[in-house]
Wavefront OBJ file of the C-alpha trace (Angstrom):
o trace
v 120.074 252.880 67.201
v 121.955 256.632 67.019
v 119.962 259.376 67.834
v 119.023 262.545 66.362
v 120.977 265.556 67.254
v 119.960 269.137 67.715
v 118.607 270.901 64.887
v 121.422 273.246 63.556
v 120.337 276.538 63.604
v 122.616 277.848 61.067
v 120.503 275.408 58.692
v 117.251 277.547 59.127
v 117.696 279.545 56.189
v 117.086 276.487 53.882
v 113.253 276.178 55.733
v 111.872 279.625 55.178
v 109.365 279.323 52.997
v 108.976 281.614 49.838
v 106.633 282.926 47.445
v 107.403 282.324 43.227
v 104.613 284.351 41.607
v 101.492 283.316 43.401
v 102.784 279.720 44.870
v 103.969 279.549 48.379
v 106.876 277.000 48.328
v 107.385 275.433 51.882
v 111.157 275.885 51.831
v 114.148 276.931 50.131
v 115.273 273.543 48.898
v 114.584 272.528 44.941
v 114.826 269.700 43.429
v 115.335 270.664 39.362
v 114.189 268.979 36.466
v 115.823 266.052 35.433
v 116.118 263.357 33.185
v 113.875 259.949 34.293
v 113.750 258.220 30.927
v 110.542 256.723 32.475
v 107.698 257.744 30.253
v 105.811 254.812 29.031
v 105.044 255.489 24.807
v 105.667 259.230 26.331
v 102.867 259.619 28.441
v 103.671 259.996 32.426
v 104.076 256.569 34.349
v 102.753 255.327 37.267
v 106.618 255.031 37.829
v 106.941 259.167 37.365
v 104.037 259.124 40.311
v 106.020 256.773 42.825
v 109.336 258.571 41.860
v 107.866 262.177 42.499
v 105.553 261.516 45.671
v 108.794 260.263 47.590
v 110.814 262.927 47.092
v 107.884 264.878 48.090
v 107.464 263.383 51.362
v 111.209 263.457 51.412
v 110.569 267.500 52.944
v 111.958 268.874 49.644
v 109.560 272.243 48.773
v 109.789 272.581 44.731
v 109.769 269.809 42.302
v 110.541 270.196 38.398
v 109.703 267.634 35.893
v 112.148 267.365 33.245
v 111.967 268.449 29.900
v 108.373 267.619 28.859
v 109.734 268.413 25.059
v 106.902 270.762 23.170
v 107.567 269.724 19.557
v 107.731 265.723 17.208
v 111.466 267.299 16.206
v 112.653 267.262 19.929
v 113.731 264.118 21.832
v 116.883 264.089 23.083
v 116.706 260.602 24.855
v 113.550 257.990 24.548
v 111.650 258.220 27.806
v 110.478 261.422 28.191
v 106.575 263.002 28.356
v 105.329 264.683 24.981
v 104.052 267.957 26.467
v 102.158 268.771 22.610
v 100.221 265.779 23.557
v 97.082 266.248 25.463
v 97.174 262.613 26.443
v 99.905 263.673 28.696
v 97.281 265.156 30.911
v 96.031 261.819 32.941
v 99.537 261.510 33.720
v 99.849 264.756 34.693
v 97.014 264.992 37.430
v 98.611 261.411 39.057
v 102.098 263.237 39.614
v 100.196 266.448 40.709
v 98.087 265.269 43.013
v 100.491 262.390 44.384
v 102.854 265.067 45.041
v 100.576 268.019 46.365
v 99.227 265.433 49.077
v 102.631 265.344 50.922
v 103.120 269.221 50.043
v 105.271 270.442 47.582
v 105.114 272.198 45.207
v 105.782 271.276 40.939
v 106.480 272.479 37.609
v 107.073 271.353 34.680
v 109.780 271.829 32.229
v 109.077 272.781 28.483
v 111.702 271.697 26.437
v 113.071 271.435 22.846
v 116.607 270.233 22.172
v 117.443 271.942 19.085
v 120.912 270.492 17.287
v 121.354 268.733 20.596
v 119.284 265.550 19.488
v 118.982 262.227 17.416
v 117.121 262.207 14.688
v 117.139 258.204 15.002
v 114.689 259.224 18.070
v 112.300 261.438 15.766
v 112.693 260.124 12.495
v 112.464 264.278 11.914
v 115.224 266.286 10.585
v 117.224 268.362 13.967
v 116.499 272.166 13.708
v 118.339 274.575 15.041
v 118.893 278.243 14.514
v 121.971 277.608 12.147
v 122.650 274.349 10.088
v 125.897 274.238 12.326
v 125.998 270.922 13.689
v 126.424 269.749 17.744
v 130.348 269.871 19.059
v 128.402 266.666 20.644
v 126.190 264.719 18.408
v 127.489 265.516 15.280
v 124.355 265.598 13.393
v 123.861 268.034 10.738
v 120.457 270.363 11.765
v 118.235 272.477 9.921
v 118.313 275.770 9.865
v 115.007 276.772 10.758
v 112.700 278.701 8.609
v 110.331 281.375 9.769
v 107.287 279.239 9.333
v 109.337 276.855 11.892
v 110.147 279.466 14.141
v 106.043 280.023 14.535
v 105.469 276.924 15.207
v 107.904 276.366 17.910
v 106.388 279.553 19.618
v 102.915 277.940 19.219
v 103.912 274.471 20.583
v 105.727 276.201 24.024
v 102.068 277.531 24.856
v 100.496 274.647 24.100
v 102.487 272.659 26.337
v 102.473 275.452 29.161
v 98.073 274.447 28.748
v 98.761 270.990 29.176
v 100.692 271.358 32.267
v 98.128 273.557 33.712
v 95.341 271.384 32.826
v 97.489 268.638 34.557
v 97.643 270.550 37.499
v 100.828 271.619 37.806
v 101.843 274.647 40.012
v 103.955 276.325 37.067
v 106.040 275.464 34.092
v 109.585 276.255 33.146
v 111.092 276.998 29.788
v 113.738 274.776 30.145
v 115.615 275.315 27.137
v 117.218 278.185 27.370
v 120.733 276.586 28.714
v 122.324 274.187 27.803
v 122.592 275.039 23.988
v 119.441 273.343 23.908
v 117.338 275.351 21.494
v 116.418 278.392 22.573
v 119.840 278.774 24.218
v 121.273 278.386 20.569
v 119.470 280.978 19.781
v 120.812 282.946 22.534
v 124.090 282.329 21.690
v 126.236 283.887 19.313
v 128.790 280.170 19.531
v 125.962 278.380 17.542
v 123.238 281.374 15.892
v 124.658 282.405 12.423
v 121.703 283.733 10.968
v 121.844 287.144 9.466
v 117.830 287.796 9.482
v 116.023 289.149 12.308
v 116.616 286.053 14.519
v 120.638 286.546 14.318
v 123.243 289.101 14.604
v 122.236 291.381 17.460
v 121.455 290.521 21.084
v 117.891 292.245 20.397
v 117.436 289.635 17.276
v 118.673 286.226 19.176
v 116.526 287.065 21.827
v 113.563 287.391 20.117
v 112.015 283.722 19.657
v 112.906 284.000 23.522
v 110.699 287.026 24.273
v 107.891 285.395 21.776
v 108.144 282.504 23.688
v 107.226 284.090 27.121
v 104.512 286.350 25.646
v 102.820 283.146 23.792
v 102.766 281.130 27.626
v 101.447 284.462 29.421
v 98.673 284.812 27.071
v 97.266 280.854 27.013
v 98.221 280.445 30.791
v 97.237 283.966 32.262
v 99.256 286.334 34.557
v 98.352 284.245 37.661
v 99.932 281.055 36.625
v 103.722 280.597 38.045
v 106.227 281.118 35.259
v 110.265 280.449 35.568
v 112.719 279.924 33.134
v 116.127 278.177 33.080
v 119.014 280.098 31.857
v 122.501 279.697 30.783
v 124.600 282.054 33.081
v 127.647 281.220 30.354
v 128.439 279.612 27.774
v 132.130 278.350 28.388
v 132.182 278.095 24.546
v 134.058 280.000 21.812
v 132.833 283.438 21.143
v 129.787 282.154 23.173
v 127.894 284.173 25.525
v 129.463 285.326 29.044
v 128.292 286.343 32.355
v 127.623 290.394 31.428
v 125.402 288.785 28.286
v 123.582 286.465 30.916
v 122.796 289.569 33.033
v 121.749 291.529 29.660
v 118.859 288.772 28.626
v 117.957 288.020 32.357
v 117.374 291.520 32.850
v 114.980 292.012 30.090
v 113.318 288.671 30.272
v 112.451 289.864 33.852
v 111.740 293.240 32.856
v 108.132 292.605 31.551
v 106.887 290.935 34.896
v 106.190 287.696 32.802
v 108.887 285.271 34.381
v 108.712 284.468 38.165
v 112.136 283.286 39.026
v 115.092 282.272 36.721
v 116.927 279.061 37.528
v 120.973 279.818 36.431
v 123.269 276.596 34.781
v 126.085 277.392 33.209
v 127.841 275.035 29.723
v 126.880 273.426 26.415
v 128.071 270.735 25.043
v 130.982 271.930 23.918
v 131.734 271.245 27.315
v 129.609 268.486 27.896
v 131.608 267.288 30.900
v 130.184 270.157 33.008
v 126.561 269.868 31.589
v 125.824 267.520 34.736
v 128.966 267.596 36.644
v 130.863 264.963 38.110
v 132.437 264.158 40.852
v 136.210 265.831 38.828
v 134.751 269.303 39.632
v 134.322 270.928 42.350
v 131.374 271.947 45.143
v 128.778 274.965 44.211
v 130.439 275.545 40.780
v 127.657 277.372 39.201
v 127.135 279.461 42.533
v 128.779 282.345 41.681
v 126.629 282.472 37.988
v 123.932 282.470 39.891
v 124.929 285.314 42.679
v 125.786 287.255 39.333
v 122.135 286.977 38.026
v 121.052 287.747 41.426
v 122.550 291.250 41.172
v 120.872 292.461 38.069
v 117.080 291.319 38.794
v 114.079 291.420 40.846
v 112.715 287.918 40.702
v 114.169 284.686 42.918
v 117.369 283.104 42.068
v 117.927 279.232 42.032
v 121.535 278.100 42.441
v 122.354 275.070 41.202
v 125.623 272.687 40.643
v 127.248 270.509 43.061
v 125.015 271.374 45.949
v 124.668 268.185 48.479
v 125.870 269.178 51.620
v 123.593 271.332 53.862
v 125.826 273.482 54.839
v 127.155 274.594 51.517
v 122.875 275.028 50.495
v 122.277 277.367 53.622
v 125.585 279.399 53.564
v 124.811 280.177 49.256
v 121.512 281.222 50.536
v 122.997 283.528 53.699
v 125.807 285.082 51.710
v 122.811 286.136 49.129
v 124.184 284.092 46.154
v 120.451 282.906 45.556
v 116.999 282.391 46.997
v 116.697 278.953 46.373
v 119.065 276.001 46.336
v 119.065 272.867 43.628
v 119.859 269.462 45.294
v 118.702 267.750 42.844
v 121.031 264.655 42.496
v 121.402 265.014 46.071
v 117.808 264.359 45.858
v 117.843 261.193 43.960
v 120.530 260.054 46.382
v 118.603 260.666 49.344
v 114.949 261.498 48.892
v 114.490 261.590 52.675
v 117.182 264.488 52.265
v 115.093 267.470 53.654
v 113.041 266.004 56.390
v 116.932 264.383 57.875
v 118.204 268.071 58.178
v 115.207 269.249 59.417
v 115.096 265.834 62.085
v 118.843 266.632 63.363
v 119.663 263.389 61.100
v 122.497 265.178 59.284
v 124.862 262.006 59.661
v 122.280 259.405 58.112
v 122.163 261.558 54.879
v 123.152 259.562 51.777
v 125.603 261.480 50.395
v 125.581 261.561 46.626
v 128.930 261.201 45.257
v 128.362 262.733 41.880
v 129.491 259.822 39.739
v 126.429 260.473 37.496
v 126.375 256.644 36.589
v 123.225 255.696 37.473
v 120.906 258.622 36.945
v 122.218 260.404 33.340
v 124.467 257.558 32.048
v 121.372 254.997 32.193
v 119.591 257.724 30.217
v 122.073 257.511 27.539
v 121.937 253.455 27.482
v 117.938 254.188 27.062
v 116.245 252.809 30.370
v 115.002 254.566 33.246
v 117.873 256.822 35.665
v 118.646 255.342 39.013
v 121.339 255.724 41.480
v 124.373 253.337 42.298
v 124.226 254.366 46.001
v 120.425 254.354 46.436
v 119.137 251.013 44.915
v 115.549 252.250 45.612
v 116.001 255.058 42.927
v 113.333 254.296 40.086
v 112.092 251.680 41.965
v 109.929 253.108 44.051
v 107.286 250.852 43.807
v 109.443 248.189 44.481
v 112.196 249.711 47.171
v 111.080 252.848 48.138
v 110.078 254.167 51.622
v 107.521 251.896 53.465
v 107.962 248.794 50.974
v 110.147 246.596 53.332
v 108.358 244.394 55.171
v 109.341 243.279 58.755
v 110.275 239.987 60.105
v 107.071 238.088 61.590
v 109.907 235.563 63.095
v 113.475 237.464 63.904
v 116.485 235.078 62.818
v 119.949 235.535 63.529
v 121.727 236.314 60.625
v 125.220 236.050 59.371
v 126.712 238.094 56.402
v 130.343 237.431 55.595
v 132.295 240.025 54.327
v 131.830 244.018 54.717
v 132.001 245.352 51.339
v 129.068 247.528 50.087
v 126.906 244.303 49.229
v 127.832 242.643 52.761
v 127.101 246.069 54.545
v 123.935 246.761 52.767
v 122.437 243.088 52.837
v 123.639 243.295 56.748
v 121.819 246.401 56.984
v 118.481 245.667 55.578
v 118.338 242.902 57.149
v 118.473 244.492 60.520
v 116.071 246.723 59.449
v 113.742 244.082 59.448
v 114.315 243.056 62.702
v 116.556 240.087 62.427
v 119.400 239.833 64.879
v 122.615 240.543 62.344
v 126.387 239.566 62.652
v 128.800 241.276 59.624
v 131.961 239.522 59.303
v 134.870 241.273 57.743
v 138.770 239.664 57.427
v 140.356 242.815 56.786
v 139.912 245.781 59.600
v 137.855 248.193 58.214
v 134.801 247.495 55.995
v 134.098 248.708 52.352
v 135.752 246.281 50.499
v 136.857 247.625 46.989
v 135.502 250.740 47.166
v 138.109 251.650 49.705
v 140.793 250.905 47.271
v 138.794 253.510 44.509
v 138.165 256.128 46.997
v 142.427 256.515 46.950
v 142.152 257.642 43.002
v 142.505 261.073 43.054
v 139.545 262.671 42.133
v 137.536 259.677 43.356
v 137.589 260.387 47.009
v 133.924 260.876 46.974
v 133.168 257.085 46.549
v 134.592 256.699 50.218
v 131.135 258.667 51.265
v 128.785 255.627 50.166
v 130.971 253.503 52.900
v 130.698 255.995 54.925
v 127.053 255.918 55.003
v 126.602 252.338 55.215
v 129.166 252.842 58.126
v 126.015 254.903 59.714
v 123.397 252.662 59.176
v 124.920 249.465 60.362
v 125.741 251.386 63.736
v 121.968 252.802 63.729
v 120.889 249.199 63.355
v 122.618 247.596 66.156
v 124.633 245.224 63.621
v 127.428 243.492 64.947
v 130.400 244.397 63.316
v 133.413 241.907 64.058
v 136.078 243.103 62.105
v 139.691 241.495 61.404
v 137.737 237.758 61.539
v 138.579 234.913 58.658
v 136.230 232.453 60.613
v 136.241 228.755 60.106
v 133.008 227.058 58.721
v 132.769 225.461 62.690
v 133.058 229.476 63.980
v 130.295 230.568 61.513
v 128.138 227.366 62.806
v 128.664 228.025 65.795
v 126.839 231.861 65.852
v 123.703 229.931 65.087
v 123.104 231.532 61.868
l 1 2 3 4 5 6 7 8 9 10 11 12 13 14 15 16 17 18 19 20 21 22 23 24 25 26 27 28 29 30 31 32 33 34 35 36 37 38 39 40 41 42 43 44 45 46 47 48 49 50 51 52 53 54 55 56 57 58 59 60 61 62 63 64 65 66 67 68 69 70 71 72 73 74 75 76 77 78 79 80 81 82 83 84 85 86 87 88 89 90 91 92 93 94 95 96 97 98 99 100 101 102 103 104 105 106 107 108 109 110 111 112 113 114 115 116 117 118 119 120 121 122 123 124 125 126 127 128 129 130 131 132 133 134 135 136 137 138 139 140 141 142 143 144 145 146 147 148 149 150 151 152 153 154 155 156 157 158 159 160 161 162 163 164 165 166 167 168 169 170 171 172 173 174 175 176 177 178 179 180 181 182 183 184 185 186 187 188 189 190 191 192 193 194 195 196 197 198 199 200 201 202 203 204 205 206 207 208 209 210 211 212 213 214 215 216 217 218 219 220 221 222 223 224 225 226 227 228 229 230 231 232 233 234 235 236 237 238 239 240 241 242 243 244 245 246 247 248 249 250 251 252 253 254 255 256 257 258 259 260 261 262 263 264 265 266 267 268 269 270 271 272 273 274 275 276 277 278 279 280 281 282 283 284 285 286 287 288 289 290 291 292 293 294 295 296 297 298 299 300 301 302 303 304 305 306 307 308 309 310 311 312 313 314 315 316 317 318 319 320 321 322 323 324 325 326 327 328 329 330 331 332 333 334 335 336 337 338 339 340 341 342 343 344 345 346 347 348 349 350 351 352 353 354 355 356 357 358 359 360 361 362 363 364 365 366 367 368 369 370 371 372 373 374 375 376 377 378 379 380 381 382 383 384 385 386 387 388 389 390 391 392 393 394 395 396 397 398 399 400 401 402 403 404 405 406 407 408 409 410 411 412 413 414 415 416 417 418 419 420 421 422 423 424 425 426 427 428 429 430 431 432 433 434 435 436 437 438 439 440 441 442 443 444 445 446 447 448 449 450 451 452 453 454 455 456 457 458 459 460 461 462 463 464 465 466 467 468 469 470 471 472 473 474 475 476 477
């Protein structure tokens, strides 16, 4: 098997541990809320708890769960908790606790998505600031009334209770990027309104600002409080990096919000919402640094964050205080505690395809990962599950594509004494033919990986071999 190698010490920034409000987070490394789709008639699943606990005891410090949505008129995608529900709470303390046993840290998101929805979800009209429909969707919304306005304000603090009775750590209004609802409000690209809610940066901000007063008062000025927002639009006549600084600055001003986590795109751009493997490393990092400059309170960077060397050097050059590698995360939950171990080399990289964690969420199941086939199946897959061999065989896999490689592999893991067979002279089958697309190169990193762990598991690797039925018989298989 390879060894570890000396920690790099140019990597210690990432394990300093830091304070957001009262909560001491172990490290510098966040995993952001995300997507699951696995919410069982909308309360949390024992899938949410398996899920949660091993990126947990993966190393990673803070933990968000993903847009918990506060009102009946939000769902963006089936699958998500109902924070307005108080049977959410069961589910809740699971997650908690399964996750505060292998210490980190977790809060959840409160989220509405405004025009950004399906009313085939709700069977409730959209509402949005504006009856200007999605660039996206293309639903027509409501334009929300006063009365609605109130009631949105109401259901954000009684979500923030629910996640507090659930024992989370903190929630996060998550909605304010994206163009998600209270980012629409932000917004001049999609607020039109010409009462007190529209026209001037002090009137779109000011469901915001109600917002953050209504969760102080139900959750108290102890309770950890962070907010996501949208460092710019990259819409017409939408908002821009001074405007980001302008509402950060007096969102922060009253005390009430304990760190701001900065994204950047709406979906009018939709292809850099989540982005893919087309655009480049630590895209959002310089929103972020920008954000940075104008507050008191800790920064998260996020966007295109998976290598640890990119996460440490945002955090040295003072571009943020915390890092996001979140799909990096479902990739690799074991992400953390391998940079910490010297184990830089087994890291799964992920290759930002987004095809099994947000495309699956749009084909309504659960998110998973094509290069991690333990992703949302925990339970199943996930650290600890495979059982050893109570009688070693030899075994014989023929041909080194990804399937070959990883059957080859897990089978070694499980003690058996493994021969991989490949005709050509390099393994990775087809993928080595879609890593040569330009703009695909990243695929070439789940070969590489499987590279790693075939070498760590002492698999023998006979490469340029077509053998006869007789040659294969004859290893014994």
């Amino acid at each position: 098997m390879t060894s570890a190698k000396p920690f790099d010490r140019s990597l210690a920034p990432l394990f300093e541990p830091i304070t957001l409000g009262n909560v001491e987070i172990r490290n510098r490394i966040v995993m952001t809320g995300h997507g699951t789709g696995m919410a069982k008639d909308h309360p949390p699943s024992d899938q949410h708890v398996a899920y949660y606990r091993e990126r947990a005891m993966g190393g990673v410090g803070l933990i968000g769960m993903a847009f918990a949505q506060i009102h009946p008129t939000s769902q963006d995608v089936p699958g998500e908790p109902h924070a307005y529900d108080p049977a959410i709470v069961p589910g809740l303390w699971k997650i908690t606790d399964a996750v505060h046993r292998e210490g980190a840290r977790m809060v959840m998101q409160l989220g509405h998505g405004g025009r950004q929805g399906h009313s085939t979800f709700t069977e409730r009209a959209l509402w949005s600031p504006s009856n200007t429909p999605c660039p996206f969707n293309l639903e027509m919304p409501k334009e929300m009334e006063l009365e609605d306005i109130d009631e949105i304000v109401e259901a954000h603090a009684i979500g923030a209770r629910h996640a507090r009775e659930g024992g989370m750590d903190g929630v996060e209004i998550h909605s304010g990027y994206g163009g998600y609802l209270l980012a629409s409000f932000l917004s001049p690209f999609s607020n039109h309104r010409t009462d007190e809610y529209g026209g001037t940066l002090e009137n779109r901000m000011r469901i915001l600002l109600r917002v953050i007063d209504a969760i102080r008062d139900e959750v108290g000025s102890d309770y950890l409080v962070g907010m996501n927002l949208q460092g710019h639009d990259f819409s017409p006549g939408g908002l821009e990096v001074a405007d980001a600084q302008r509402i950060a600055q007096i969102c922060t001003a009253s005390g009430k919000i304990d760190y701001l986590c900065v994204k950047g795109a709406t979906y009018y751009e939709a292809h850099q919402n989540i982005p893919d493997m087309q655009h480049p490393k630590r895209l959002w990092e310089n929103l972020a640094a920008a954000i940075k400059q104008v507050v008191d309170v800790p920064v998260i960077a996020v966007g295109r964050i998976n290598e640890p060397a990119d996460a440490a050097e945002v955090l040295a050059l003072g571009h943020a205080d915390m890092v996001a590698m979140t799909r990096q995360q479902i990739a690799d939950p074991e992400t953390v505690n391998k940079i910490k171990e010297g184990r830089i080399h087994e890291i799964r990289r992920c290759i930002g395809c987004n095809q099994g964690c947000i495309d699956r969420l749009f084909a309504i199941t659960h998110s998973t990962c094509v290069h991690n086939p333990a992703a949302g199946y925990e339970r199943e897959l996930g650290v600890g599950t495979l059982l050893q061999a109570t009688f070693p065989r030899r075994v014989v896999v023929i041909g080194a594509g990804p399937a070959g490689m990883k059957a080859a592999e897990t089978a070694a893991r499980q003690g058996h004494n493994v021969t991989l067979i490949e005709r050509r002279d390099r393994t990775g089958g087809q993928l080595q033919m879609a890593a040569n697309i330009k703009g695909r190169e990243e695929i070439g990193q789940v070969i590489d990986h499987l590279d790693v762990m075939i070498a760590k598991f002492a698999v023998d690797l006979r490469l340029g071999w077509s053998p006869s039925v007789d040659e294969v018989l004859a290893l014994a298989p």
